[in-house]
LOTORBA-66248 format. One line per 8 residues: number of its first residue (from 1); their letters; for each residue z negated, y negated, x negated of C-alpha. Coordinates in steps of 0.2 Angstrom, whole numbers, plus 5000, padded with zeros to 4 digits. Each point is the difference from the previous one (the first is absolute). Layout:
BEGIN
NUM	A	Z/Y/X ~ ...
END
This chain:
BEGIN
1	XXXXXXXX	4580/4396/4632 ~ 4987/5012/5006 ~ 4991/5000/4979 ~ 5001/4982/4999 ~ 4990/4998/5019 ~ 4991/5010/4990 ~ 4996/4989/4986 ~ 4997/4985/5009
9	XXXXXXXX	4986/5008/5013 ~ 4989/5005/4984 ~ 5001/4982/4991 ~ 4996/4994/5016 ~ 4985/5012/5003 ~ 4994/4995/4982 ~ 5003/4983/5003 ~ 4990/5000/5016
17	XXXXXXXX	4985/5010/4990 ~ 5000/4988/4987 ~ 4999/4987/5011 ~ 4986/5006/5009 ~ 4990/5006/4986 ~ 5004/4979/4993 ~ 4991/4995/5018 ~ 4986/5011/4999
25	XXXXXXXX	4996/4994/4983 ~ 5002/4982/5002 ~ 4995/4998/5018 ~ 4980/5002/4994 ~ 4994/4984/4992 ~ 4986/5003/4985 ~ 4997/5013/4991 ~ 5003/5017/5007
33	XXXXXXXX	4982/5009/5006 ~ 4994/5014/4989 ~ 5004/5019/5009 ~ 4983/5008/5002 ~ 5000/5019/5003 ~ 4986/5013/5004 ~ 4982/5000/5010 ~ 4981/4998/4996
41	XXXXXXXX	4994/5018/4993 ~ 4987/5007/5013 ~ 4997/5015/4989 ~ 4994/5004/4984 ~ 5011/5011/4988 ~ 4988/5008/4992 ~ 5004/5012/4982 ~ 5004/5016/5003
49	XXXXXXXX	4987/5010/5000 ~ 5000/5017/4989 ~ 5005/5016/5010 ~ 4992/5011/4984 ~ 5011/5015/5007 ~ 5004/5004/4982 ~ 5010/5015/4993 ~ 4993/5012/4986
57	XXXXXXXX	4999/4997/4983 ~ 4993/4983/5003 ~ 5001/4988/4981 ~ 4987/4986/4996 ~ 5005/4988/4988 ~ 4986/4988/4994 ~ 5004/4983/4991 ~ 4987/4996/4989
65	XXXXXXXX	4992/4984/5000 ~ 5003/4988/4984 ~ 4986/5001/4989 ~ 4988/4986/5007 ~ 5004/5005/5017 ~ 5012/4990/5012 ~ 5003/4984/4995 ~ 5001/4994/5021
73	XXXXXXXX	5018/4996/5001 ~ 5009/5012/5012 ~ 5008/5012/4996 ~ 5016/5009/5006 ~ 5004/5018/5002 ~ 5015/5009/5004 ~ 5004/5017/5001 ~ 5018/5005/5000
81	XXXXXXXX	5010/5018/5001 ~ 4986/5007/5014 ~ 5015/5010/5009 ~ 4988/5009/5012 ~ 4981/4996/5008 ~ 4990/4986/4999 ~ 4995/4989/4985 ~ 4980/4993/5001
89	XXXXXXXX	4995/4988/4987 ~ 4984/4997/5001 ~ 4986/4988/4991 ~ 4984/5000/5005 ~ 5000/4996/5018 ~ 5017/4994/5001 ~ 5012/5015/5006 ~ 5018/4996/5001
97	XXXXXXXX	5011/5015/5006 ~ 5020/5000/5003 ~ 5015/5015/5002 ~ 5015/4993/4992 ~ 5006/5011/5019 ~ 4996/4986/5009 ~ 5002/4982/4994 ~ 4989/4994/5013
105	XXXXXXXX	4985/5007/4989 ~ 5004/4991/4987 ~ 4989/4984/4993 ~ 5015/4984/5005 ~ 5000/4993/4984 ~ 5008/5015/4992 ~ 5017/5010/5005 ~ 5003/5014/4987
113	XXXXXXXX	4986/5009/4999 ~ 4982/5000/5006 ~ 4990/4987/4993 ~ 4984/4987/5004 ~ 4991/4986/4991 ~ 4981/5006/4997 ~ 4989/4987/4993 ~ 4987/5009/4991
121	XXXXXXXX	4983/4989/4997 ~ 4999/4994/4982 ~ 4991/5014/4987 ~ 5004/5009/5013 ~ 5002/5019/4988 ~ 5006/5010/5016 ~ 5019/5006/4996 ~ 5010/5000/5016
129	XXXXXXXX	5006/5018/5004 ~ 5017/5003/5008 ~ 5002/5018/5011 ~ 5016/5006/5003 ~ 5009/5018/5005 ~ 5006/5009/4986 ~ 5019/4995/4998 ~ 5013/5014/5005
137	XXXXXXXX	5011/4995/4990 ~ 4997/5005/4981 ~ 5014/4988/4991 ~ 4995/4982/5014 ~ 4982/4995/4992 ~ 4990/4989/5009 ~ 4998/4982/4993 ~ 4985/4990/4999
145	XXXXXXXX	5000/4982/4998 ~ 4986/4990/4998 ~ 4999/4980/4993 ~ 4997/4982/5006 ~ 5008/4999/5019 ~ 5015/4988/4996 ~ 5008/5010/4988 ~ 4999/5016/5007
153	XXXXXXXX	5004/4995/5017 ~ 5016/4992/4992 ~ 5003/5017/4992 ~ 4999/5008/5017 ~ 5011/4987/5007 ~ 5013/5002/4989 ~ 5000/5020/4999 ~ 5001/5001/5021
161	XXXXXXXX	5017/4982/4999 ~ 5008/5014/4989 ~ 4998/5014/5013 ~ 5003/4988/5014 ~ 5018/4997/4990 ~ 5004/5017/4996 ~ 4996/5008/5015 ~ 5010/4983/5009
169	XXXXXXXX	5015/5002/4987 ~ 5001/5020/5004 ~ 4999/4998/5020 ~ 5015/4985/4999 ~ 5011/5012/4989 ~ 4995/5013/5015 ~ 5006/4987/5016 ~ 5016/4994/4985
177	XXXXXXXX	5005/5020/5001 ~ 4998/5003/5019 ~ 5010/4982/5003 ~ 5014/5005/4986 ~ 5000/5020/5011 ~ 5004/4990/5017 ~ 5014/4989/4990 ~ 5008/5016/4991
185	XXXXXXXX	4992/5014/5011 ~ 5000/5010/4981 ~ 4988/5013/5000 ~ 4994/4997/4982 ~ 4993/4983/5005 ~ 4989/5011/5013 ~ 4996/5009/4988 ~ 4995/4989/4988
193	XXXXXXXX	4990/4990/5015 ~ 4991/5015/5004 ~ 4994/5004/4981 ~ 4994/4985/4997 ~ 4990/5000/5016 ~ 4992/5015/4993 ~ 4997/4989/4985 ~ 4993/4985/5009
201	XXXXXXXX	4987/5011/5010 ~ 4993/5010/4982 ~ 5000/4981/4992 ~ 4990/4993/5019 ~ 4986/5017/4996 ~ 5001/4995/4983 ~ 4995/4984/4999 ~ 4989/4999/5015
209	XXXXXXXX	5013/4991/5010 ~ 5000/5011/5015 ~ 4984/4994/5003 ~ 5004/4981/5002 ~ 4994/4991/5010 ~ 4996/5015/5010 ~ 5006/5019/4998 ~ 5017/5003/5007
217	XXXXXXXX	5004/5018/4992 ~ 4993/5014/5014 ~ 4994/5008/4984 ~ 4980/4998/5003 ~ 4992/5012/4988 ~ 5015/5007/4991 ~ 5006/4985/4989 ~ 4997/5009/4985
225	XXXXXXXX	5011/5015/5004 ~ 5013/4989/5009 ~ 5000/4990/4979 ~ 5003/5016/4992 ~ 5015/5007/5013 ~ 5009/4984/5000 ~ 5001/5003/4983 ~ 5004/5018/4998
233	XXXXXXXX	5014/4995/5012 ~ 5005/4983/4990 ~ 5001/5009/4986 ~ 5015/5013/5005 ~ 5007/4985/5012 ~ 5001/4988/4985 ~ 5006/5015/4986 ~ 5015/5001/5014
241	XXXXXXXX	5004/4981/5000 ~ 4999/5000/4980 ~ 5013/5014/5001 ~ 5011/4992/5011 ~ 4998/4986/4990 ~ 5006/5006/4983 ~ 5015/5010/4993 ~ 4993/5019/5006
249	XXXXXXXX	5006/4997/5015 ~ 5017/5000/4996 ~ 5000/5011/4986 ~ 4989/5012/5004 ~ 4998/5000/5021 ~ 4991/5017/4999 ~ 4985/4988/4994 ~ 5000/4991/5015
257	XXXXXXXX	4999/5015/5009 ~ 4987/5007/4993 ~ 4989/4983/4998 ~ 5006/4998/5021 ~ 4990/5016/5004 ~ 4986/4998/4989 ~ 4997/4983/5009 ~ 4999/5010/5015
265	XXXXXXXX	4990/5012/4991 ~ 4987/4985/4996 ~ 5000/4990/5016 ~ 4995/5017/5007 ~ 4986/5000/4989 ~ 4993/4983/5002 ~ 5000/5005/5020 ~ 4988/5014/4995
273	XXXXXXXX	4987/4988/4991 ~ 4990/4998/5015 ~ 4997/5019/4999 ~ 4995/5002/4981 ~ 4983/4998/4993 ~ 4992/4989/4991 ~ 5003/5007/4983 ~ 5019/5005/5003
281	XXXXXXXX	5001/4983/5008 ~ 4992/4992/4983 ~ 5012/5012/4990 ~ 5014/4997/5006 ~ 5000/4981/4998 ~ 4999/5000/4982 ~ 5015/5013/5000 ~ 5010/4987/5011
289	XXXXXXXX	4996/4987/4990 ~ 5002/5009/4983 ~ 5016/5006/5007 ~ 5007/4983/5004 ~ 4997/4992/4984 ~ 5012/5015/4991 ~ 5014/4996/5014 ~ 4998/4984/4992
297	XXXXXXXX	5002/5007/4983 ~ 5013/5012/5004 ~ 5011/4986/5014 ~ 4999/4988/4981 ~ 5008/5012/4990 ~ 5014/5003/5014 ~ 5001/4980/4999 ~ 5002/5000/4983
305	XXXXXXXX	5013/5014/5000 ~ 5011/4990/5014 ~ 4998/4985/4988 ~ 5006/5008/4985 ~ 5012/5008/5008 ~ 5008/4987/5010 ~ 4996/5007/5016 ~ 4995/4988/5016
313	XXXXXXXX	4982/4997/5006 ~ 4991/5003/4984 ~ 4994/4982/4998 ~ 4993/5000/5015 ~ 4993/5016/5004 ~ 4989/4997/4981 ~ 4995/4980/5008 ~ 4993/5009/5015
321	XXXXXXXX	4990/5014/4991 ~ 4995/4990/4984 ~ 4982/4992/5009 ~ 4998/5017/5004 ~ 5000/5005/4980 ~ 4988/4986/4997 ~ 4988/5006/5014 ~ 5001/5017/4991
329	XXXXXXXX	4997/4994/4985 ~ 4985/4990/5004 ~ 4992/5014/5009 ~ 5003/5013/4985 ~ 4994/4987/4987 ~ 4988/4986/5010 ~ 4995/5008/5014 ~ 4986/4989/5001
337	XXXXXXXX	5010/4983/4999 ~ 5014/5008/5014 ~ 4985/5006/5012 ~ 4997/4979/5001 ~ 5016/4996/5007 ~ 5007/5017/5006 ~ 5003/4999/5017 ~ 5008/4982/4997
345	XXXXXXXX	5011/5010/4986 ~ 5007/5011/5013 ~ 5002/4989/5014 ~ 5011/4991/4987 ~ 5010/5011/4991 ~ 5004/5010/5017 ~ 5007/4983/5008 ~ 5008/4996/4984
353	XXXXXXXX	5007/5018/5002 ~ 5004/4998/5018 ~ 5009/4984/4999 ~ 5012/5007/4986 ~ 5005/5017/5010 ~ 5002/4985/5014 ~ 5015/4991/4987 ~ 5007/5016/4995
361	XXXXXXXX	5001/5007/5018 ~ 5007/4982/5006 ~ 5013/4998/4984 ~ 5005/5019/5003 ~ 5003/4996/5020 ~ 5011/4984/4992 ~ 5010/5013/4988 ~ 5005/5013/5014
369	XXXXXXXX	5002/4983/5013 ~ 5016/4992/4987 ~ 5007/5019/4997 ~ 5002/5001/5019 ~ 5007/4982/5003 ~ 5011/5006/4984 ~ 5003/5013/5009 ~ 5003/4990/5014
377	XXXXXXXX	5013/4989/4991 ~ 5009/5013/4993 ~ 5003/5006/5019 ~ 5008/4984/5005 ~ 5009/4997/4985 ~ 5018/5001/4994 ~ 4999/5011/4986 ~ 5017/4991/4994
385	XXXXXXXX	4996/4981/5003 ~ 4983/4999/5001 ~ 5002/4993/5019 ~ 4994/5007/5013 ~ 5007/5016/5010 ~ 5004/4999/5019 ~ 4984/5006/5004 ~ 4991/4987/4993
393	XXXXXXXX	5013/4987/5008 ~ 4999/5006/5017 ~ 4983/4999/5000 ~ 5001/4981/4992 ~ 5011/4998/5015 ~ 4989/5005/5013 ~ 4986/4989/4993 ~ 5013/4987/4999
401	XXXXXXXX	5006/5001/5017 ~ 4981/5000/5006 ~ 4992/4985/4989 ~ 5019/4990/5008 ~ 4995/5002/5018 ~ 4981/4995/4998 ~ 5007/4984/4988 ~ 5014/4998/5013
409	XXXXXXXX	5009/4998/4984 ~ 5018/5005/4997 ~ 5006/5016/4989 ~ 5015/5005/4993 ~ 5006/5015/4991 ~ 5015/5002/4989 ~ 5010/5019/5000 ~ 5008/5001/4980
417	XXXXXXXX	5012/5011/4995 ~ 5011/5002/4983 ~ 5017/5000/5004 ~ 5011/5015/4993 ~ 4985/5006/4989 ~ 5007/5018/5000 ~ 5014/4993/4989 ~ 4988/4993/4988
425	XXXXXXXX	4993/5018/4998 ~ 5016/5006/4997 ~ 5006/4988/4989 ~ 4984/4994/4990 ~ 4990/5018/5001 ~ 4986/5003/5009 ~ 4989/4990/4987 ~ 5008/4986/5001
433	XXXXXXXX	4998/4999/5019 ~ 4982/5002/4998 ~ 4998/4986/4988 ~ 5013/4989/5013 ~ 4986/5004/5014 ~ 4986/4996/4989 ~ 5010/4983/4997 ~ 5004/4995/5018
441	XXXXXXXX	4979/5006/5003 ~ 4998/4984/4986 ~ 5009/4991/5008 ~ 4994/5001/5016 ~ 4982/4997/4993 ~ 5008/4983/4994 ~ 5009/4995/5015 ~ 4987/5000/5014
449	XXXXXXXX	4984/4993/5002 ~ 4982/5009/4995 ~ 4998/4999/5019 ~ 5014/5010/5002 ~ 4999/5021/4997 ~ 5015/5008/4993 ~ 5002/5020/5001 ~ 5012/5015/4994
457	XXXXXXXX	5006/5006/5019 ~ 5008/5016/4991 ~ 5015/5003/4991 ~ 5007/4982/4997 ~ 4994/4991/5016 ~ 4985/4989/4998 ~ 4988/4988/5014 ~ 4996/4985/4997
465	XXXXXXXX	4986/4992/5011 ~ 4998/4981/5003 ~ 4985/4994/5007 ~ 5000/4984/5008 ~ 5018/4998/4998 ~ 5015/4997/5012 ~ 5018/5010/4998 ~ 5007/4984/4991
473	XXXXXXXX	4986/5000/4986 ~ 5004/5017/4999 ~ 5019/5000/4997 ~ 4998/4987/4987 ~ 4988/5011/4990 ~ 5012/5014/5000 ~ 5016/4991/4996 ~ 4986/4995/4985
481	XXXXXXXX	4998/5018/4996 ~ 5020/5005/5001 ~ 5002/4983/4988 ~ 4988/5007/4989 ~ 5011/5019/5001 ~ 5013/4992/4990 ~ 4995/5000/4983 ~ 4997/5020/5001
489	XXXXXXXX	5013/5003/4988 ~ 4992/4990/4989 ~ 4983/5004/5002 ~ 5004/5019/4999 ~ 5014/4998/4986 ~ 5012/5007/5011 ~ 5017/4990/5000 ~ 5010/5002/5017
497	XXXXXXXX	4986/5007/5010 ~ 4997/4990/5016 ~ 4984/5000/5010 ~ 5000/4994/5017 ~ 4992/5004/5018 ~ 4999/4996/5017 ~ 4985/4994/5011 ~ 4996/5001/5019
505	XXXXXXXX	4986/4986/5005 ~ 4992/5002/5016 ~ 4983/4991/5007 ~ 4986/5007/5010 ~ 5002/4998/5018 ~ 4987/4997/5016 ~ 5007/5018/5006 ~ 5000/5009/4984
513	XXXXXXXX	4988/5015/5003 ~ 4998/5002/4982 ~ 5008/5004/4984 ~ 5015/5010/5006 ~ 5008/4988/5009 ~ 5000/4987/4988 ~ 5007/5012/4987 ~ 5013/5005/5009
521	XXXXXXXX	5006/4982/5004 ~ 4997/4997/4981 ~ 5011/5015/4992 ~ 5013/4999/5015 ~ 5004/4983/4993 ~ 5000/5006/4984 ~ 5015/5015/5006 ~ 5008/4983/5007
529	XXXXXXXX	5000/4992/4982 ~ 5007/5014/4993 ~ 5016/5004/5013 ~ 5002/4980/4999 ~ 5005/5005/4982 ~ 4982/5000/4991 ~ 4991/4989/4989 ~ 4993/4988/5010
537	XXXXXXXX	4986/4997/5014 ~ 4999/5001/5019 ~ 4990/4996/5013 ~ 4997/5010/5016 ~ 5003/4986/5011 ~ 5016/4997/4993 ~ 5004/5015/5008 ~ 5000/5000/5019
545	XXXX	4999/5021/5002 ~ 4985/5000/4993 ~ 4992/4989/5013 ~ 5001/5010/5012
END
């Protein structure tokens, strides 16, 4: 009663919603009046102006004029990949300067790297010279970009909706980890949550992210050094989810061992970038990267051995390292054509990579979750009959009882046992008296409703529990089932043999406490059937001592 008071003040809350939300609309004749947000500006936002505190080993680039000079269209120029200092480009006395540190430098109509539209005067011969500090990172060239507005700003549009995605896709499979770690409270899913985290911050320093719209990483001065330790530490954090991922795990643990240290090992030393000059610094980037693409090399021919050889997870452990290879591949033969899209080649193939450790992690949580309700099962099941054992049917009971009084609905339960069964062992063997209790757990499947639940008490007794049923739908269900009993012989090819039993019926009652009770008045009656010369059904209140 309580569930469907439930029910019925929810439709009415929605009801009422809807109704209102019907009179607010309809109750406004005409059209509906635009909604106007914001103020009148009362300041200027000027360009940034340059700051010139510039590192050493200052570059200048010049781009040439066409022959003939400027033809007097603008032109637009970006410069991507600047990881550190400020970028100037310059053309006579136009000056634009931008850190990709700050997106608040940046010239508005460009998102991925620092970029303007100059408009040199036609004939113009002047080249227009870009300054920029020298990168510190040998293998991430900058990129210069320079074209007809529209189609470069389209470029630059497209390159910063992919790092949008990526880095969106990546921080949703963090929240999906954290939210499946509250639902399951299994430590891998931390785990994973806090790896990929790891991941999302490199990817946010990266791609310039972490300074949209405005920096929010307390890393003023050390995003360089904070790029190259997130990825000394990703690559010994992500080595150890490959492992786990594929068959060395179980076959060789020690592996995991040894790849669980050196994890440790590395995120200790991407803590100690900050310290490290700029040389090591610059070193030590292309050794982490180097190093990544032959873990990609070496986790594919682990795939390929778990494929030839049957054993789980090679498929997808070589789908999530395979963009990998191809980045590899590009950067040993096309370094040139990769450095274009590189950052974007990353950001990709590590959410690709993410969201298939994501899969394996989620279909190997679903494995271990069916082998413990297997487990479960087997617990609470008859070995013999496939029913379940009394532990399993007292707790049925006790949920029973419960869902009877909140229903106020009635409940029954019906006590079986077979009668002389120790004869049949005698007579028939032991075999042939389990095949008689796997028959009478056939039948009882047959005789009672779906509602019902039927369980192996022990021995030859079983319960029976009847939902929704009073004492006299009760009894005519179990002279159904001794009807039923008759045809043993026959079913078991076993002339002579007679199969019968006696049942006690009892219902729950307003004073019941709980389960004990109601059994006892149940298998009480059943002791009556039998000393009233068995093979037949009794009811509790048929017998006045119990009442008491």
């Amino acid at each position: 009663m309580k569930r469907r008071r439930g029910w019925r003040a929810m439709a009415m809350a929605v009801a009422m919603g809807a109704l209102m939300c019907m009179l607010a609309a309809c109750g406004q004749p005409g059209t509906p009046a635009p909604v106007v947000t914001g103020a009148p500006a009362l300041v200027s936002n000027d360009p940034h102006e340059c700051v010139h505190a510039h590192g050493p080993g200052r570059e200048v680039l010049q781009l040439p004029a066409p022959e003939g000079g400027w033809s007097g269209h603008p032109q637009a120029v970006v410069v991507l990949n600047a990881l550190s200092g400020e970028v100037d480009i310059r053309h006579g006395q136009r000056d634009r300067c931008g850190t990709l540190a700050d997106a608040r430098t940046l010239d508005s109509r460009f998102r991925a790297g620092v970029g303007t539209v100059l408009v040199p005067r036609q004939g113009d011969t002047a080249p227009i010279e870009i300054e920029y500090d020298a990168n510190p990172l040998p293998l991430w060239r900058p990129i210069v970009q320079l074209g007809e507005p529209t189609p470069v700003q389209r470029a630059d549009i497209v390159r910063f909706a992919i790092r949008v995605a990526s880095l969106a896709v990546v921080l949703t499979l963090v929240m999906s980890a954290l939210l499946s770690f509250i639902a399951t409270r299994e430590r891998a899913f931390l785990t994973y949550a806090a790896t990929v985290s790891v991941f999302a911050a490199w990817l946010a320093l990266l791609s310039g992210m972490w300074a949209w719209p405005r920096p929010w990483l307390p890393i003023a001065g050390f995003a360089v050094e904070a790029m190259v330790g997130l990825a000394v530490a990703l690559v010994g954090m992500t080595t150890l989810a490959l492992v786990r991922q594929s068959w060395l795990r179980r076959r060789l643990p020690q592996v995991e061992r040894g790849v669980r240290w050196a994890a440790r090992a590395l995120v200790v030393a991407g803590l100690s970038t900050p310290l490290l000059p700029p040389g090591v610094l610059a070193a030590m980037s292309v050794a982490t990267e180097l190093g990544f693409y032959l873990l990609a090399l070496l986790f594919t021919g682990v795939a390929a051995t778990a494929m030839i050889q049957r054993h789980g997870g090679g498929a997808s452990l070589l789908a999530g390292v395979l963009p990998f290879l191809a980045v590899a591949a590009l950067e040993t033969f096309a370094p040139a054509t990769l450095a274009l899209w590189k950052v974007e080649a990353f950001m990709l193939s590590g959410g690709w990579l993410a969201l298939t450790c994501s899969m394996v992690l989620t279909l190997r949580l679903g494995v271990l979750r069916r082998q413990r309700d297997e487990m479960t099962r087997l617990a609470q099941t008859d070995p013999l009959t496939g029913l379940p054992n009394r532990r399993a049917a007292l707790t049925r009971l006790e949920h029973s009882i419960a869902a009877a009084r909140a229903d106020g609905a009635p409940l029954t339960v019906a006590f079986l046992d077979l009668d002389h069964f120790k004869r049949i062992n005698d007579l028939y063997g032991h075999e042939c008296g389990d095949r008689v209790l796997q028959h009478v757990a056939n039948a009882l499947r047959g005789a009672f409703r779906s509602a019902d639940h039927v369980a192996r008490m022990g021995g030859e007794e079983f319960l029976v529990i009847l939902p929704g049923a009073d004492v006299e739908h009760a009894r005519l269900r179990v002279d159904t089932l001794r009807a039923m009993l008759l045809n043993t012989a026959v079913a078991l090819d076993q002339p002579g043999m007679q199969v019968t039993l006696s049942a006690g019926v009892s219902a729950l009652r307003d004073d019941d406490a709980g389960v004990d009770a109601l059994l006892r008045r149940a298998d009480a009656a059943m002791y009556a059937a039998k000393h009233a010369g068995r093979d037949r059904t009794a009811l509790d209140d048929e017998l006045p001592a119990l009442a008491q």
